[in-house]
C-alpha positions as CSV (number, residue, x, y, z in Angstrom):
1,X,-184.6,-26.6,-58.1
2,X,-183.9,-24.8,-61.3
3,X,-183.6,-26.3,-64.4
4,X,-182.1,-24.8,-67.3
5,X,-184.4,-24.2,-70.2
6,X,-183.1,-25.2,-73.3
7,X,-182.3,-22.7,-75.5
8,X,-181.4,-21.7,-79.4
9,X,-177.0,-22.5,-79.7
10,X,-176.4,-19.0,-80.5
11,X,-177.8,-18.0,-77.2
12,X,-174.7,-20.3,-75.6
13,X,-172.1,-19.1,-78.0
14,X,-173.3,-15.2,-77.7
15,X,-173.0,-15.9,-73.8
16,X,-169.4,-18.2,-74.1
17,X,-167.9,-18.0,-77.1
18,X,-165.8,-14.9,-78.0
19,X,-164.3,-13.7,-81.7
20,X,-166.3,-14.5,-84.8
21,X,-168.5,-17.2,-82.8
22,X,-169.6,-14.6,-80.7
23,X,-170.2,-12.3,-83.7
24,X,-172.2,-14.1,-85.5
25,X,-174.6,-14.9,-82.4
26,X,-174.8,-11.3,-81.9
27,X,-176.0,-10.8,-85.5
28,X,-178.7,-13.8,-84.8
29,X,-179.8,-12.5,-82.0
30,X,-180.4,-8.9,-83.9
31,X,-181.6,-10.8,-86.5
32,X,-183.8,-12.6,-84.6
33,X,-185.1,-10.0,-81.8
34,X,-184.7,-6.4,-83.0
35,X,-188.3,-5.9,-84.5
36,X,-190.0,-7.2,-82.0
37,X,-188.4,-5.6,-79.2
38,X,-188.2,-2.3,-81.3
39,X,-192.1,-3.0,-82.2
40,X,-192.8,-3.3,-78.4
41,X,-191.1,-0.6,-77.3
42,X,-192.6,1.5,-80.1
43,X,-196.1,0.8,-78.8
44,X,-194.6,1.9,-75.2
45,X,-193.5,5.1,-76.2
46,X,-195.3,6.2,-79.5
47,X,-191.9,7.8,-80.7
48,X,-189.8,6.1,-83.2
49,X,-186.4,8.1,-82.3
50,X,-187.5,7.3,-78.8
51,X,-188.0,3.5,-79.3
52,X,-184.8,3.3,-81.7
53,X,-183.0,4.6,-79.0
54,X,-184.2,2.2,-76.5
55,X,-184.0,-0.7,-78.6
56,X,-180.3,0.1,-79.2
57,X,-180.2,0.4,-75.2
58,X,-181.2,-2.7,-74.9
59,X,-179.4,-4.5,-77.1
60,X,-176.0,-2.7,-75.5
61,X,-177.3,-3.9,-72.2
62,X,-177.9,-7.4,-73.1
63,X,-173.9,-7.3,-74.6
64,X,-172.7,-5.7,-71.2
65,X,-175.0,-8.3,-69.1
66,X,-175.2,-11.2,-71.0
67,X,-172.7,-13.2,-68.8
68,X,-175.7,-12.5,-66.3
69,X,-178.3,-14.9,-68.0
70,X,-178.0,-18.3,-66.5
71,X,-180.9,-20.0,-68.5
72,X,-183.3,-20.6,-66.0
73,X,-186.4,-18.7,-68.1
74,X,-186.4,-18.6,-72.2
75,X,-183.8,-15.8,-73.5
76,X,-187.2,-13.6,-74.4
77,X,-188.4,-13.4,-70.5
78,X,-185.1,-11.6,-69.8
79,X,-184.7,-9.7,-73.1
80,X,-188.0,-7.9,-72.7
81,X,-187.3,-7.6,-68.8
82,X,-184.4,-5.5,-70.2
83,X,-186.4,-3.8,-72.9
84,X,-189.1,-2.9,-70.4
85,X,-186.9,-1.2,-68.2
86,X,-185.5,1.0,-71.0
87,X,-188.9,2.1,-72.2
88,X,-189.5,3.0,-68.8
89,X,-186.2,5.1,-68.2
90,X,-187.2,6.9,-72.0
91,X,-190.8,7.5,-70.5
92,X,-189.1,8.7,-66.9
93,X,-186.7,10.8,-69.0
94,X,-189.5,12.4,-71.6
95,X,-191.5,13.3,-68.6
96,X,-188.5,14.7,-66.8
97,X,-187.6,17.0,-69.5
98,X,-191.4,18.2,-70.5
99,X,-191.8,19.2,-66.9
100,X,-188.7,21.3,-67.3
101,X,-189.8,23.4,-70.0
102,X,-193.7,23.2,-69.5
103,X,-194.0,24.8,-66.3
104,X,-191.6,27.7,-65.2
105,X,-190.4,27.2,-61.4
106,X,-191.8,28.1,-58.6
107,X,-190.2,31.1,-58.2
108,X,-191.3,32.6,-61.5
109,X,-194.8,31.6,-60.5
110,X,-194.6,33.7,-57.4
111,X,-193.1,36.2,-59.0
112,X,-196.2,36.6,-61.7
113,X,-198.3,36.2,-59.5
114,X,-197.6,38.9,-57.0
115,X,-197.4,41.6,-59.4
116,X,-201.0,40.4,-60.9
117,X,-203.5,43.2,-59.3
118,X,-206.4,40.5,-60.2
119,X,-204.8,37.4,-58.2
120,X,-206.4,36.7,-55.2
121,X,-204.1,33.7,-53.7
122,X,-207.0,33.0,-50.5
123,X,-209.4,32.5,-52.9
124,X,-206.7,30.4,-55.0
125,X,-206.3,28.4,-51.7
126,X,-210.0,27.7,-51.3
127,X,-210.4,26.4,-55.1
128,X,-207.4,24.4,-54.7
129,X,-208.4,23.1,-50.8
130,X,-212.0,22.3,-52.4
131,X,-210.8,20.2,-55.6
132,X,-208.1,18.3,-53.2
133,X,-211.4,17.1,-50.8
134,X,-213.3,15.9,-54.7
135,X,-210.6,13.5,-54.9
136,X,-209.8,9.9,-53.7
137,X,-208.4,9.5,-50.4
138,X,-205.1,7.7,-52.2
139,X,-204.7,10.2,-55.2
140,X,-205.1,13.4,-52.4
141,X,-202.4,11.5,-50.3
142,X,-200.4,11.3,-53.5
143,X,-200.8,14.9,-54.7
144,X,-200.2,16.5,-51.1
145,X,-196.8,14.6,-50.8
146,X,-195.8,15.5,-54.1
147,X,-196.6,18.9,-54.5
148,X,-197.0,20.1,-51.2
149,X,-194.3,18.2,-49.5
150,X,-191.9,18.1,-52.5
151,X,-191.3,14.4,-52.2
């Protein structure tokens, strides 16, 4: 059986009360919470804008889901379960977009690399092949599905 933690009144009121009550719990909690979440989240993503951004995601979750929290861990455990999973969506997202404009497609790859006289794509296959076998049998699985299988 789950008992309910106790928790800080503005927690109840940000989670029951509506109007001014609710107000002012919202400003406690920010008060209380957006430094360390934004500190923790900087540390995640080494990018203030980025980390802003999160924390602000975050705190707009918690508003949309608070009627979600039913008190059975401390308000923190479930705020930076939120704030986690917004610095992860920022890292998912970062990556996302530097692999769009780092590496051309494969189709311009192909394309530069057939009209390069000096390519020789067997002995490209071999190298490749050779490095695959150096690595661990879990990291080789990982690299053949993803780049090989597309998946």
């Amino acid at each position: 059986m789950h008992v309910a933690k106790p928790q800080p009144d503005w927690i109840e009121d940000l989670v029951e009360a509506e109007g001014l009550l609710r107000e002012r719990a919202y400003t406690t909690m920010m008060d209380t919470w957006h430094v360390p979440i934004y500190s923790y989240l900087r540390g995640m993503l080494n990018e203030h804008d980025d980390a802003e951004d999160a924390t602000q995601e975050t705190f707009v979750q918690i508003l949309r889901s608070i009627h979600l929290f039913r008190g059975e861990s401390k308000f923190s455990t479930w705020l930076y379960a939120i704030a986690r999973r917004k610095g992860l969506d920022a890292l998912r997202s970062r990556k996302q977009l530097a692999l769009r404009y780092a590496h051309p497609n494969a189709a311009d790859w192909e394309t530069r690399l057939e009209s390069d006289p000096f390519f020789d794509g067997d002995d490209a296959e071999r190298k490749l092949h050779a490095a695959l076998q150096i690595l661990p049998a879990r990291q080789r699985e990982v690299f053949t599905l993803r780049y090989f299988q597309e998946m």
